[in-house]
C-alpha positions in Angstrom: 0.0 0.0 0.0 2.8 2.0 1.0 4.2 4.5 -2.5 7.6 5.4 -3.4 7.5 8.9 -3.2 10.2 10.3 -0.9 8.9 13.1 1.9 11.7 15.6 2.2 11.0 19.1 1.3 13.1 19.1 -2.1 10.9 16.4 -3.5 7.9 16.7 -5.5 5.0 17.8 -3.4 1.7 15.5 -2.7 -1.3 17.9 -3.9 -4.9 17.2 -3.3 -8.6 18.4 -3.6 -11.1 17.8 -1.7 -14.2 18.2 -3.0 -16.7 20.7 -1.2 -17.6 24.3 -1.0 -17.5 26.6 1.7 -21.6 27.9 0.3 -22.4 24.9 -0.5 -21.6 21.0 -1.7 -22.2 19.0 -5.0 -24.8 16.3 -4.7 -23.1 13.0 -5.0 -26.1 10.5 -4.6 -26.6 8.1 -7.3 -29.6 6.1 -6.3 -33.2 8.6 -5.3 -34.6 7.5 -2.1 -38.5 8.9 -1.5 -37.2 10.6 1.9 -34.0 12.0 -0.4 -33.7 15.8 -0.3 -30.5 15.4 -2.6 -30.9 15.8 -6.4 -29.1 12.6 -8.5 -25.4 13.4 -9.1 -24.4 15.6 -12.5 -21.7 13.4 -13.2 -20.7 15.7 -15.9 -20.0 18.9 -13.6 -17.7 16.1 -11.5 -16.0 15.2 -14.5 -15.2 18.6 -15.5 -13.7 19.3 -11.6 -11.8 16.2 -12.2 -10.1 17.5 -15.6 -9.3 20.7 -13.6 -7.5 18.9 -11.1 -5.4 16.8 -13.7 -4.3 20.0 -15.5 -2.5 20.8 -12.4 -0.7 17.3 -12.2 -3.3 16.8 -8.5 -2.3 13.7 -7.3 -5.4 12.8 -5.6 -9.3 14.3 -6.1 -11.5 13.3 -2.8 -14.8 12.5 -3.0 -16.5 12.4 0.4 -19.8 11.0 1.5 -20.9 13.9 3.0 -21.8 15.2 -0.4 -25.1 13.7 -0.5 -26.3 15.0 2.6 -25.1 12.9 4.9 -23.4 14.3 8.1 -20.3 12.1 9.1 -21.3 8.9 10.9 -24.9 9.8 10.8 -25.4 6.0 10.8 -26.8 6.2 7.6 -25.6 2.8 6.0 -27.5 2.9 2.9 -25.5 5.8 2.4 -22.0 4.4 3.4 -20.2 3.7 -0.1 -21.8 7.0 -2.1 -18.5 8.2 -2.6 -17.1 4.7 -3.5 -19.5 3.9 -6.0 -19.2 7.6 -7.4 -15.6 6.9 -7.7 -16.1 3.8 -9.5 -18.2 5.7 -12.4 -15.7 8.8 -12.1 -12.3 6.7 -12.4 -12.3 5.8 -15.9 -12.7 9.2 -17.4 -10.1 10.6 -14.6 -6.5 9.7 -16.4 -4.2 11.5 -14.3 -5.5 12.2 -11.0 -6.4 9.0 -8.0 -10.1 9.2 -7.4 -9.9 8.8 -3.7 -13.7 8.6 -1.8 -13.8 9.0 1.7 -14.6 6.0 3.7 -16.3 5.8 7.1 -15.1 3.2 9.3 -17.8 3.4 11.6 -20.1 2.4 8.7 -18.4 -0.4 7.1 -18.3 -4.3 6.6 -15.1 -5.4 6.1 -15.9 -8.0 2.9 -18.0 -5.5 1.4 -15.1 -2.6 1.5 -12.6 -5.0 -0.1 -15.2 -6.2 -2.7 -15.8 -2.6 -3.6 -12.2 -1.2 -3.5 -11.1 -4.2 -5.8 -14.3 -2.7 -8.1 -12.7 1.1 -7.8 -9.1 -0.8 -9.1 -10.4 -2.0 -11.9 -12.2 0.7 -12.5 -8.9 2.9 -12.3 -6.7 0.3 -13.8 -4.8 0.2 -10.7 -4.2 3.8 -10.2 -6.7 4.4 -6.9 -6.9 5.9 -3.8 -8.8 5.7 -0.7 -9.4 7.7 2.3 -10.1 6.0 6.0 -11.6 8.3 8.5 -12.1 7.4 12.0 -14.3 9.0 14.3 -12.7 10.1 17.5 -12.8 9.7 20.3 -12.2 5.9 19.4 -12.7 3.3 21.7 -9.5 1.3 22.8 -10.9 -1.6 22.6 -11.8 -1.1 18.9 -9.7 -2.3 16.7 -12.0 -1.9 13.3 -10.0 0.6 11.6 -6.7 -0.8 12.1 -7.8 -4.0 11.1 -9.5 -2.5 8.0 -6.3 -0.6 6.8 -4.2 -3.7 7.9 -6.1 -6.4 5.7 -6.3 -3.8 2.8 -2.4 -3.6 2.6 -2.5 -7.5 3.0 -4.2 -7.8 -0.1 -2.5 -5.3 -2.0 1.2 -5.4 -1.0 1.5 -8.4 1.2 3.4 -11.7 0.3 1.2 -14.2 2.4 -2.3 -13.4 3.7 -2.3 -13.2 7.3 -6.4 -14.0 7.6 -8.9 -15.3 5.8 -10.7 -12.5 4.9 -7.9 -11.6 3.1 -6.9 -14.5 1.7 -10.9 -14.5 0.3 -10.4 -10.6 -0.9 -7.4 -11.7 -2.8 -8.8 -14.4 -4.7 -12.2 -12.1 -5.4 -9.4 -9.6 -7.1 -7.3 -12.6 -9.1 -10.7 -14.1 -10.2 -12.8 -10.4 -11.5 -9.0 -9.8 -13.5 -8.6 -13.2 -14.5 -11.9 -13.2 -15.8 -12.2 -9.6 -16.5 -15.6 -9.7 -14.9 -16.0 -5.3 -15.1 -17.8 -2.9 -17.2 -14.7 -0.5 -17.0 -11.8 -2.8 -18.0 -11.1 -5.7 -19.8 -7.6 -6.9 -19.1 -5.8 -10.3 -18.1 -3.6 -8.7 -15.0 -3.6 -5.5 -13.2 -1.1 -3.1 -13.6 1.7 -2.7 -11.3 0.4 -0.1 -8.8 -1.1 -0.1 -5.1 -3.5 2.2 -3.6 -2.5 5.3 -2.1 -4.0 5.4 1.6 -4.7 8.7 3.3 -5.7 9.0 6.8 -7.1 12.4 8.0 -5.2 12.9 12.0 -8.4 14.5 13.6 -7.3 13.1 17.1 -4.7 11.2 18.7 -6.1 8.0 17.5 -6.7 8.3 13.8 -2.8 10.2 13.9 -1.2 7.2 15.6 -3.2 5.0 12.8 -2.0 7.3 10.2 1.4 7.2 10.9 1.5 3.0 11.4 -0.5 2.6 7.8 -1.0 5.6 5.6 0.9 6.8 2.7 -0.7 10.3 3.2 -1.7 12.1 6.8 -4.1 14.5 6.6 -4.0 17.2 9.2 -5.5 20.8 10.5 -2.7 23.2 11.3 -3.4 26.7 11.6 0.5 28.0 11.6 3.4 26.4 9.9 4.7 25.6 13.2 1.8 24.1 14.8 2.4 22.1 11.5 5.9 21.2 11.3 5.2 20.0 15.1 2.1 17.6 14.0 4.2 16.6 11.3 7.1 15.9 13.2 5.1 13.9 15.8 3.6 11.4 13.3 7.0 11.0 11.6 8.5 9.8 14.9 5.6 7.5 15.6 5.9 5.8 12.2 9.7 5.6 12.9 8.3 3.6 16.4 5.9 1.1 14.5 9.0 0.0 12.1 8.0 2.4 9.0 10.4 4.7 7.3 9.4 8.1 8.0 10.2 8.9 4.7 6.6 6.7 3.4 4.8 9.1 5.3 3.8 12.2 3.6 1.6 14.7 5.7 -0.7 17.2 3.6 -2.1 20.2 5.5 -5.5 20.9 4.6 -5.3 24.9 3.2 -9.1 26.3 2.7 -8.3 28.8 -0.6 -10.5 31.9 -1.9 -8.0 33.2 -4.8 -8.4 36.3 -7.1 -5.8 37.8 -9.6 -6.2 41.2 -7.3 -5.7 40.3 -3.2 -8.5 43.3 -2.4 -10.9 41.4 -4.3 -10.0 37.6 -3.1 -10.6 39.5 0.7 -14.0 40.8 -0.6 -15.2 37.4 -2.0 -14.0 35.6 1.4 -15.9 38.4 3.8 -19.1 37.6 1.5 -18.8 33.8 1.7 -18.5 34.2 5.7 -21.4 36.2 5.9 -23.5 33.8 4.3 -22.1 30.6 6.3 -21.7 32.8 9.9 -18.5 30.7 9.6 -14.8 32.1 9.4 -13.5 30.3 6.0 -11.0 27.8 7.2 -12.3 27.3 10.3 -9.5 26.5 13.0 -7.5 25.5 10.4 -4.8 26.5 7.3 -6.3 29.6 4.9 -4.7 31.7 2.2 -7.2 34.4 0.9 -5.1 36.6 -1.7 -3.4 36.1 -5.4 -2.4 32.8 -6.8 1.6 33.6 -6.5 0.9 34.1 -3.5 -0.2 30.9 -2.7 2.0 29.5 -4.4 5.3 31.5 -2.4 3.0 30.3 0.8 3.0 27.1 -0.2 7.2 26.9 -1.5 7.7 28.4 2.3 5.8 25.4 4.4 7.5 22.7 1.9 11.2 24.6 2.1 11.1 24.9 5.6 9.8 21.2 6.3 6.2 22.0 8.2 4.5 19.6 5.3 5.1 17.4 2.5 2.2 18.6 0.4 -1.6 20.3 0.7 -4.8 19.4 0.3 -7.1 22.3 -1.0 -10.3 23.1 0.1 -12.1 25.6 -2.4 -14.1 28.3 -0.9 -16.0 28.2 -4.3 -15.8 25.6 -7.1 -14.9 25.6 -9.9 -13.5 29.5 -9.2 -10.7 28.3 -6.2 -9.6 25.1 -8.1 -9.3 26.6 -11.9 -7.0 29.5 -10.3 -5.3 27.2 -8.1 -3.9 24.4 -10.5 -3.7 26.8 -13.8 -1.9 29.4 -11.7 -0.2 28.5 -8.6 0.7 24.5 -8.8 2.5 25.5 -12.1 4.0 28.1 -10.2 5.3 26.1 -7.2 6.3 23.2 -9.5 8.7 25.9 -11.0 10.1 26.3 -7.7 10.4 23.4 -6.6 12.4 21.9 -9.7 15.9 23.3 -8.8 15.5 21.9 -5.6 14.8 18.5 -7.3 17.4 18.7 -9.5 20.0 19.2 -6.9 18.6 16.5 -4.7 19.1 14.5 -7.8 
């Protein structure tokens, strides 16, 4: 499960999206229940998003339940793999970026997760991702989400299958490419890839199971030391469960309202805040202003190790995104390419 990608500050950021929108949020259901208050999805306008974030080399594009209405561990299992099977329909027109739903441990069945994630692989020939949240506080004696995350890199990167659940998962993925049992994919073998893994550290549990099994750590930081202190803290605790702390990469969530002219960027944010009677960003990261100036933000968190890459939250889509990926990725990339050379 684990990628490749090295987390120093000279390498090659981890860049995300996440989906949502500080006004409002894209309906994501895809079947119409009678007590449904949520339109069907417009798979198109996702699409389109998607396309965005691939312009900008994003490596991943979340898709979160939450979309359809749902409020996080609401308890609503009918509801539970929305964003999975949205991913599944949205991964074979997304070429570049990982499709990477958001999946709620409190709601899931462990064969049915694996059944479904091997669907999302063939459906993205291999090149997935997945998000595991855990609701805090998390009881001790819980083990679900480790065990989750634990038999998902079993069936994906392990030698020998350490249960049978796994061992079952396995041969359910050998058999559906063997037999090339999908709508999306007709193929004899999957291609050489695992899934990328990203954790979001809301508490001291999910962080410690971040740091044991995820390739990416999500976390809420509101100054670059508050986040070079987070990340240092899940670096040493995947140093103390045997992992290189190199495999983790920790992306701080950065809520963006962008305009070519910072006075107008400020306007746009004060009128977003007075319609959700929230500050944008909550307790978290923010940059309201241009998009170089995002992007020399950005260059300074990276070059002065408080992250390995960001996950953007849009105050408005498509308006945040275009301007963020056509503007200041391209920018940072430039930045970040002598630094890469050098290392090199």
């Amino acid at each position: 499960m684990h990628s490749a990608h090295g987390a120093a500050a000279c390498k090659r950021p981890f860049l995300g999206t996440e989906l949502v929108n500080a006004v409002d949020r894209f309906p994501c259901r895809i079947e119409d229940y009678e007590d449904s208050e949520t339109g069907h999805i417009d798979l198109g306008t996702i699409v389109r998003l998607a396309r965005t974030a691939e312009r900008g080399d994003i490596d991943y594009l979340i898709i979160d339940d939450t979309l359809a209405g749902n409020p996080p561990y609401s308890g609503r299992r009918r509801d539970a793999f929305e964003a999975l099977h949205l991913a599944v329909r949205l991964a074979p027109t997304a070429h570049g970026v990982r499709v990477a739903p958001r999946i709620h441990s409190a709601w899931i069945e462990p064969t049915r997760l694996l059944s479904e994630l091997v669907g999302l692989e063939l459906a993205a020939r291999g090149h997935m991702a997945w998000q595991l949240d855990v609701p805090e506080p998390q009881q001790s004696r819980s083990r679900g989400p480790e065990l989750l995350a634990a038999i998902v890199e079993d069936v994906w990167i392990g030698e020998q299958t350490k249960t049978s659940l796994a061992a079952m998962a396995r041969a359910h993925r050998a058999r559906r490419i063997r037999e090339g049992l999908t709508a999306y994919r007709q193929t004899s073998q999957a291609d050489d890839d695992v899934p990328i893994l990203l954790v979001q550290a809301a508490g001291k549990e999910s962080e410690r199971l971040g740091a044991k099994h995820a390739d990416v750590v999500r976390i809420e930081a509101a100054s670059p030391d508050e986040a070079r202190e987070r990340r240092s803290t899940i670096r040493a605790q995947a140093e103390t469960a045997g992992r290189d702390p190199n495999e983790v990469h920790v992306a701080v969530d950065m809520s963006i309202c962008l305009n070519s002219v910072e006075e107008n960027a400020f306007e746009r944010a004060e009128l977003i805040e007075s319609i959700t009677a929230q500050p944008l960003g909550g307790q978290g990261a923010r940059y309201i202003g241009t998009p170089s100036g995002l992007a020399e933000s950005m260059a300074y968190w990276l070059d002065t190790e408080c992250c390995d890459g960001f996950t953007f939250l849009p105050a408005s889509l498509p308006i945040d995104l275009v301007l963020a990926v056509d503007r200041a990725v391209p920018e940072l990339r430039r930045r970040a390419e002598p630094q890469m050379a050098h290392a090199s």
